[in-house]
C-alpha positions in Angstrom: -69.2 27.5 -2.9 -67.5 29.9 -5.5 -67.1 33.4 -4.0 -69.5 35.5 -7.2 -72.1 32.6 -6.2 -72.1 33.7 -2.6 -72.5 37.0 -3.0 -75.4 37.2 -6.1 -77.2 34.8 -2.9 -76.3 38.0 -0.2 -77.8 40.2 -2.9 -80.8 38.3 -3.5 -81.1 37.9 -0.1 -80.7 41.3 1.0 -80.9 44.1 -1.2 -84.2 45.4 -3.0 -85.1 43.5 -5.3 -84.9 46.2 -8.1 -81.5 47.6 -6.9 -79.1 45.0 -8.8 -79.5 43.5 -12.2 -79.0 39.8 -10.5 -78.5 36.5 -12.7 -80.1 34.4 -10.3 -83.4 35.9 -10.6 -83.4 35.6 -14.2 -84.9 32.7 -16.0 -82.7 32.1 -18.6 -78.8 32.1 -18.2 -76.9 35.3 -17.4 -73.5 36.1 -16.8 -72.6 35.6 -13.1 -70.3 38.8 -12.4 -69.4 40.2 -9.3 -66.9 43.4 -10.4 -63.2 43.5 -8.2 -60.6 45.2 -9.5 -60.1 48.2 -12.3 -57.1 49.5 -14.5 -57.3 51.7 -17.1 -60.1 50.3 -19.8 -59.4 46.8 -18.1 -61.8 45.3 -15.1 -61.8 42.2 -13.7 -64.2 40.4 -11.3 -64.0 38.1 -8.4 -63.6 35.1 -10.6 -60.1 36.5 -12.0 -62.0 36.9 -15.2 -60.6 40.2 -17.5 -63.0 42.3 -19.7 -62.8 45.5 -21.5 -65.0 47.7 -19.9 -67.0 49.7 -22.9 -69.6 50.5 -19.8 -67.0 52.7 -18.2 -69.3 53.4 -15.2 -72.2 54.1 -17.3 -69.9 57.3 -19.0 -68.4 58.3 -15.9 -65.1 56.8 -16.0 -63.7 58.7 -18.6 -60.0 58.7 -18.1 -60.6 55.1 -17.3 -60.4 53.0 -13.8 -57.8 54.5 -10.9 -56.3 57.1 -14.0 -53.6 58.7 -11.7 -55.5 61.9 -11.6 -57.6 60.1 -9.2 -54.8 58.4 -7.6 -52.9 61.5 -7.3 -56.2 63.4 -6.2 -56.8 60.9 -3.1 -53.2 61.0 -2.3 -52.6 64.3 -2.1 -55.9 64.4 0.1 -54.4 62.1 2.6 -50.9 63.7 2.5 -51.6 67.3 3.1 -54.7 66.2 5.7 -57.2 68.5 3.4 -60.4 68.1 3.7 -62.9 65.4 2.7 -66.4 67.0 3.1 -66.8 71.0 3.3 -69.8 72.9 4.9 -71.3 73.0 1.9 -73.8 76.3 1.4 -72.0 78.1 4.4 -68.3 77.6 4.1 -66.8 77.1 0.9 -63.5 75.2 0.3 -60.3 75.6 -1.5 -61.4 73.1 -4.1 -64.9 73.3 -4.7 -64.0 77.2 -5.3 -60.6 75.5 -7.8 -63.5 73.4 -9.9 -66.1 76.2 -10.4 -63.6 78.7 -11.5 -62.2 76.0 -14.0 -65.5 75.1 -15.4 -66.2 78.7 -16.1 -62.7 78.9 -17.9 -63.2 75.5 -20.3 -66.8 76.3 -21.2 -69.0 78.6 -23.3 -68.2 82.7 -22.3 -72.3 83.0 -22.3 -72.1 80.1 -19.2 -71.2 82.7 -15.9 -72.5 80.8 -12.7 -71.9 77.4 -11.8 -74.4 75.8 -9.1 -72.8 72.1 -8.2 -74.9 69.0 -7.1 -73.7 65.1 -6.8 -76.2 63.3 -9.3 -77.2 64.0 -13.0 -80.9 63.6 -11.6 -79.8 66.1 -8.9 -78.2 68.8 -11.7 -81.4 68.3 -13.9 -83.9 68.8 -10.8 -81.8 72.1 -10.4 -82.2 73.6 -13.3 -85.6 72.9 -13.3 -86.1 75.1 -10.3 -83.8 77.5 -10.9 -86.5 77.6 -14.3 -89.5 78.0 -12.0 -88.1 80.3 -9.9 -87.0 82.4 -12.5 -90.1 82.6 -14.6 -92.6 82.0 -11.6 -94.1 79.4 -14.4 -94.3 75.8 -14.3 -94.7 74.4 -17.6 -92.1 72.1 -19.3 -91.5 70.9 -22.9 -89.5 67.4 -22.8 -89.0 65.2 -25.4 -89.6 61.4 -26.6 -86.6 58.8 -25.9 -85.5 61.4 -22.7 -83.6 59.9 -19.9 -83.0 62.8 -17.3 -82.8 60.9 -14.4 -85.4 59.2 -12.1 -85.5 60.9 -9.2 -88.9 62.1 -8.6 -88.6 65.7 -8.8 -87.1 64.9 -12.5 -89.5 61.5 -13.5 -92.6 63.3 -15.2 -89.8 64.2 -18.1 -88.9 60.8 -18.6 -89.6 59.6 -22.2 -90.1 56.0 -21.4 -93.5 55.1 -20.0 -91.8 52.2 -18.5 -90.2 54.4 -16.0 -93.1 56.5 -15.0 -96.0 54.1 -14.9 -95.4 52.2 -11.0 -95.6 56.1 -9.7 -98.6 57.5 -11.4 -100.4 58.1 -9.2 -97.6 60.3 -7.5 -96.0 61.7 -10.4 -97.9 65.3 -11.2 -97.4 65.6 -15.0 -100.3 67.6 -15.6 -97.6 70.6 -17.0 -95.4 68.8 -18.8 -95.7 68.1 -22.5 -93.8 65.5 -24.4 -93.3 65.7 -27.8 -91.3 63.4 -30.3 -87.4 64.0 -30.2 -86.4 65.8 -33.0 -89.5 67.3 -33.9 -90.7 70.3 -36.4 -90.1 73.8 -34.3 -93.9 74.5 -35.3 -94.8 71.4 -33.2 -93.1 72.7 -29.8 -94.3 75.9 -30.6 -97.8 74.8 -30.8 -97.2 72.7 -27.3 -95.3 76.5 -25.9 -98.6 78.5 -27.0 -101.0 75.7 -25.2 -99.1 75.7 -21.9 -98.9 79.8 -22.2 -102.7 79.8 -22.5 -102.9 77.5 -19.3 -102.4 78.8 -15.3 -98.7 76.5 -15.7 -97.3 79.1 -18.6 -93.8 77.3 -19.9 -90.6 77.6 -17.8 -88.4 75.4 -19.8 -87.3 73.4 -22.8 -85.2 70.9 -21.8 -83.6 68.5 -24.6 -80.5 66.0 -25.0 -78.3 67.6 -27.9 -77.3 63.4 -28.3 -79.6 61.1 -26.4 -77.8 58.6 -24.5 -79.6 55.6 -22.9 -82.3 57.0 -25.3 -80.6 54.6 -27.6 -77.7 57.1 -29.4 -80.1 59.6 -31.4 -79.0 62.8 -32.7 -80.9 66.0 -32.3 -81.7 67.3 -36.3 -79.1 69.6 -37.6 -79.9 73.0 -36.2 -83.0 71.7 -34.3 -81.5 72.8 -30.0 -81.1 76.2 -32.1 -84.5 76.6 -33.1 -85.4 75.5 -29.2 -83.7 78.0 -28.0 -84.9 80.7 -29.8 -88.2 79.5 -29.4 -87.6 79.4 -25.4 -86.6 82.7 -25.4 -89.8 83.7 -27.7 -91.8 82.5 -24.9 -89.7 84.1 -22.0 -88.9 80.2 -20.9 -85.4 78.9 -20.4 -83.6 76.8 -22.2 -81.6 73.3 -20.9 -79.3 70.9 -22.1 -79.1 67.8 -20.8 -75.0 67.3 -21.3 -74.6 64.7 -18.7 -73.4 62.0 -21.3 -72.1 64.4 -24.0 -70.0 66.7 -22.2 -66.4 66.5 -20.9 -64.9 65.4 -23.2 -67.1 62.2 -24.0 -67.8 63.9 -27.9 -65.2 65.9 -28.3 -65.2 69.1 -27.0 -66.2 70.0 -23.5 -70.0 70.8 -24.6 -71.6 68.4 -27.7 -73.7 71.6 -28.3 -72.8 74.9 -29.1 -76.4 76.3 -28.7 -76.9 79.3 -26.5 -78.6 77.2 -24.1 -79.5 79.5 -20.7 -78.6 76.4 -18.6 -76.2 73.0 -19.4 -76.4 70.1 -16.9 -73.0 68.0 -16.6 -72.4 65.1 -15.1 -71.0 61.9 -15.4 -67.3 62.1 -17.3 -66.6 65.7 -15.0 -66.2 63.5 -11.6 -63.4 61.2 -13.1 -65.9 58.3 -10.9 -66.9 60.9 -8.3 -70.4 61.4 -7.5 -70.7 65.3 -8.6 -72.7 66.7 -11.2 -73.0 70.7 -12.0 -75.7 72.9 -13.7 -73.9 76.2 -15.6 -75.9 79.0 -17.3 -76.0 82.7 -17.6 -76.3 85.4 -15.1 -79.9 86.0 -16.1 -80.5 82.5 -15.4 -79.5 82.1 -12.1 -80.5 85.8 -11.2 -84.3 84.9 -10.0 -82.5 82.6 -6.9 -82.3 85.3 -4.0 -78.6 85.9 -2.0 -77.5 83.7 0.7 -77.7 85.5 3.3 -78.7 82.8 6.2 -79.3 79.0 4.6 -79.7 78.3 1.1 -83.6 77.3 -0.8 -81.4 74.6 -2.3 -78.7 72.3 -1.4 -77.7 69.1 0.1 -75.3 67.8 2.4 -72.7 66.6 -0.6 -73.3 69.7 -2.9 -69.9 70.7 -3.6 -68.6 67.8 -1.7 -64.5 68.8 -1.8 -63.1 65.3 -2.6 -65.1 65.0 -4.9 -64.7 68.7 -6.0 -60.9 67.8 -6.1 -60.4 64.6 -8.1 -63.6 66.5 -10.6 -60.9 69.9 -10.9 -57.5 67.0 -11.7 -60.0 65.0 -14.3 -60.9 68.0 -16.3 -56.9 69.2 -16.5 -56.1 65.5 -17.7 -58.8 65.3 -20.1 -56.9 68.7 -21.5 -54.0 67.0 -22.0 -55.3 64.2 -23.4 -57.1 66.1 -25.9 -54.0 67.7 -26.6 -52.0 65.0 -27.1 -54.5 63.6 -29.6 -54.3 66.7 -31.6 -50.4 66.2 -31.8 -50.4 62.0 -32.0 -51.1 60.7 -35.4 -52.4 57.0 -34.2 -54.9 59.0 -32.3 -58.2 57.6 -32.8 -61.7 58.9 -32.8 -63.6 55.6 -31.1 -67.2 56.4 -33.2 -65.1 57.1 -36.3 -62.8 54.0 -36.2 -65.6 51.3 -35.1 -67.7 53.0 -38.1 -64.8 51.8 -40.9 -64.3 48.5 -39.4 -67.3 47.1 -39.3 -68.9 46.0 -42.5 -71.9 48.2 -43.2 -73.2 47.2 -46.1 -73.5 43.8 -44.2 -76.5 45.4 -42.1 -74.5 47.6 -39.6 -74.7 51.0 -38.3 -72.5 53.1 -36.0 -74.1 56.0 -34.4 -72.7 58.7 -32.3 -69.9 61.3 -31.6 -66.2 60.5 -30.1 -66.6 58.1 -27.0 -70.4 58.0 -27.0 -71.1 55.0 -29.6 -74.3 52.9 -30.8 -74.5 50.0 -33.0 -77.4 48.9 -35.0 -77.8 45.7 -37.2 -80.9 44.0 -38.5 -79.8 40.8 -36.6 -78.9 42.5 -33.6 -80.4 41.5 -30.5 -78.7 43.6 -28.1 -79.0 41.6 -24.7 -78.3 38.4 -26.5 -75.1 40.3 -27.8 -74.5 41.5 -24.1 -74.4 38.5 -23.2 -72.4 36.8 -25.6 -69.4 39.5 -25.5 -69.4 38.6 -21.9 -67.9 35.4 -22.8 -65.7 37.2 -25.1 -64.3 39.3 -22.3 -66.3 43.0 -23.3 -69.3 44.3 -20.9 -70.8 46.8 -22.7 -74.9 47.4 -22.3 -78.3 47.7 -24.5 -80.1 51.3 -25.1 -82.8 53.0 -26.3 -86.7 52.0 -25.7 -86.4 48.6 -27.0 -82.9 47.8 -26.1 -82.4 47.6 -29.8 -79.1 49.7 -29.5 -75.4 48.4 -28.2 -74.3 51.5 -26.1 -70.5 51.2 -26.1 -68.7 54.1 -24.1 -65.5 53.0 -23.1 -62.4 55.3 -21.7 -60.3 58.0 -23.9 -57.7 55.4 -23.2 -58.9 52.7 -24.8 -56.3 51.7 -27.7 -56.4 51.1 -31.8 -55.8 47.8 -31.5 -58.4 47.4 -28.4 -61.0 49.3 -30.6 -59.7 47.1 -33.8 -60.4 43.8 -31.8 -63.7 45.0 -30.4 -65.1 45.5 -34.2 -64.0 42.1 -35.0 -65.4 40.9 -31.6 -69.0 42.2 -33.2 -68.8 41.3 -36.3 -68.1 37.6 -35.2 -71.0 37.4 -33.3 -73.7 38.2 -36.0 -71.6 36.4 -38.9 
C-alpha cells in the first residue's frame, strides 16, 4: 500500500475527526497529501511530489521552510547547551529578555511593554484581559468577517456563525457586539453608548487593520483611526489584531499605524515557532498588578526560550531582507506583481498588501481551484465566509519568476 495512503488510514483511524482536513472522508476526490520535507518556498510530500508552498504555514513561515536563521537558531542551541524551556513567569532567560527588548526597538515608540504568549488565540485572549482588568468593564465591539482565533476565551468575537454555533450553549456572548467590518464610526458609537448604558460598560475594540482568513478585506481608509479615538472617548482600549499583517508580512513591521493601546502578533514573528506577543502602552498594561509571588496570567510555554530564540534571529533576517529589497532592483512586491500579470479586465481581482494576497474572479471557485493547482504543483487555500477568496501567502523568498509562473498558473485554470 503507498505510504500517503497508509497514513490518511492512521489518521482516520485515530485522530479526531475534526483535527485533519482528510481526503478519505470526503466524497468527492481530494488531493491525497501527506507533507515531508521543506526548503525555502519549496515542500514536498511523502510521494516525492514538489509544490510551491503559497500556504507558508498558514503565514508563519515567513522567511520560508528551514531559512538558516532557524537552522542557525537550533544549532547554536545545541552547541552552546542553552536552554530549551525557561521558568517562564519566575526566571526569565537570556533570550526571551533578547526578543522583548528587540520588539520594543522595531515597533511603534507609543508600544512600551511586551507580554509574550505561544498562540495568536493565546495573544488575543490576553489583551482581552489585560482590557478587563484595566477598565474593570466587560464589554467588546468586534467586527463581521473576524477570525481572532477559536479558543474559547477568544470564540464569542468570531465573525463567522459557523465557528460559534456547536458551542452556544457555552459561549457567553451576551457583551459582545458585532458590527459589519468597515462600518460608519456613528454605528460603533451607537453599539459603545448601548454597552455603556448596560452593567458590561465597553472594555475594547478590537479590529483586523487587513482581515486575513476573513477573506483579504481592507479596513476603510482612516476607519482603525476613528476606532481608536472612539475607544479612547469611551475610556475602552483599543486592539489590533496584527497576527497576519505584522512582521514583515505587508511591509513594514505593523500594517497599521494607528495608536492602537494594544497590537497582537503572531504568526510571521516565530519564523515557524509557536510564539505569539501582545505590545501596548504603559497605560495599558498598568491595571495588571507586580509579580511579586505567581503571575494572574501565564502558561507553561509563555516565553518559551527556543522559541524566544529562533523568534529574536527571524525578526533580524527579515531586516535584512527588507533591506536588501530596498537596494535590489528585481525586488518584487508579491500583491503588486500578481496584480499586473493577471488579466483584470478578464474578471480578476488582487487584493491585499506585500505577502498577504487574495484573488477574486467571477468564475472562481476557490476549492475547485485548490484543488486543481494541486496538480499543478501550488498548495495554496480558500478564505473569507464563503471560501470565495484564493488566500495566497507564500515566503519573502519566493522569486519573480516563481511569482510570474504562479499568475500564469491561475490564469490557465479559468481560461
Amino acid at each position: 500500500m503507498d505510504q500517503t495512503l497508509k497514513y490518511l488510514e492512521s489518521l482516520q483511524r485515530l485522530e479526531c475527526p475534526d483535527a485533519s482536513y482528510n481526503p478519505l472522508r470526503l466524497k468527492e476526490p481530494a488531493p491525497q497529501i501527506i507533507l515531508k520535507t521543506g526548503s525555502g518556498t519549496q515542500i514536498e510530500d511523502t510521494s516525492g511530489n514538489v509544490y510551491l508552498d503559497c500556504i507558508s504555514g498558514f503565514g508563519s513561515l515567513i522567511l520560508g521552510h528551514n531559512h538558516d536563521s532557524y537552522q542557525n537558531a537550533l544549532r547554536s542551541h545545541i552547541e552552546t547547551n542553552s536552554l530549551t524551556q525557561g521558568l517562564g513567569d519566575v526566571y526569565a532567560s537570556e533570550s526571551k529578555v533578547k526578543l522583548i527588548e528587540k520588539l520594543i526597538e522595531i515597533t511603534p515608540a507609543h508600544l512600551e511593554k511586551v507580554a509574550l504568549a505561544v498562540t495568536g488565540s493565546q495573544a488575543v485572549e490576553l489583551a482581552l484581559k489585560t482590557a478587563y482588568i484595566k477598565t474593570k468593564k466587560s464589554g467588546v465591539i468586534s467586527f463581521s468577517g473576524a477570525y481572532h482565533g477559536l479558543d474559547m476565551g477568544v470564540l464569542s468575537l468570531e465573525g463567522r456563525g459557523s465557528f460559534r454555533k456547536p458551542f452556544a450553549h457555552a459561549v457567553d456572548d451576551a457583551n459582545v457586539i458585532r458590527l459589519p467590518f468597515g462600518c460608519e464610526p456613528q454605528v460603533v458609537r451607537r453599539a459603545a453608548q448601548k454597552l455603556n448604558q448596560s452593567a458590561s460598560g465597553l472594555a475594547a475594540i478590537i479590529t483586523e487593520p487587513l482581515q486575513g482568513r476573513g477573506g483579504i478585506v481592507h479596513a476603510p481608509e482612516g476607519w482603525t483611526h476613528e476606532l481608536s479615538k472612539l475607544a479612547s472617548e469611551f475610556e475602552a482600549l483599543f486592539i489590533l489584531d496584527e497576527i497576519w499583517t505584522g512582521m514583515g508580512r505587508t511591509g513594514d513591521w505593523l500594517f497599521d499605524s494607528a495608536k492602537a493601546d494594544l497590537v497582537c502578533i503572531g504568526k510571521a514573528l516565530g519564523g515557524g515557532m509557536p510564539i505569539s506577543a501582545v505590545l501596548g502602552t504603559s497605560g495599558a498594561f498598568d491595571g495588571w498588578p507586580e509579580n511579586s509571588s505567581e503571575a494572574l496570567h501565564t502558561g507553561t510555554f509563555f516565553g518559551h526560550t527556543l522559541s524566544c530564540s529562533v523568534a529574536l534571529e527571524t525578526l533580524k533576517a527579515i531586516e535584512v531582507a527588507k533591506e536588501a529589497a530596498k537596494e535590489n532592483q528585481d525586488a518584487i512586491d508579491f500583491v503588486e506583481t500578481l496584480r499586473s500579470e493577471l488579466t483584470l479586465d478578464a474578471g480578476f481581482s488582487v487584493v491585499g498588501k506585500g505577502y498577504l494576497c487574495g484573488v477574486r474572479h467571477s468564475r472562481l471557485t476557490p476549492k475547485k481551484v485548490m484543488y486543481d493547482l494541486v496538480k499543478a504543483g501550488v498548495l495554496a487555500l480558500p478564505s473569507g465566509p464563503e471560501g470565495a477568496t484564493l488566500s495566497l501567502t507564500p515566503a519573502l523568498c519566493i522569486t519573480h519568476k516563481q511569482t510570474l509562473d504562479l499568475a500564469n498558473t491561475i490564469q490557465s485554470l479559468l481560461a
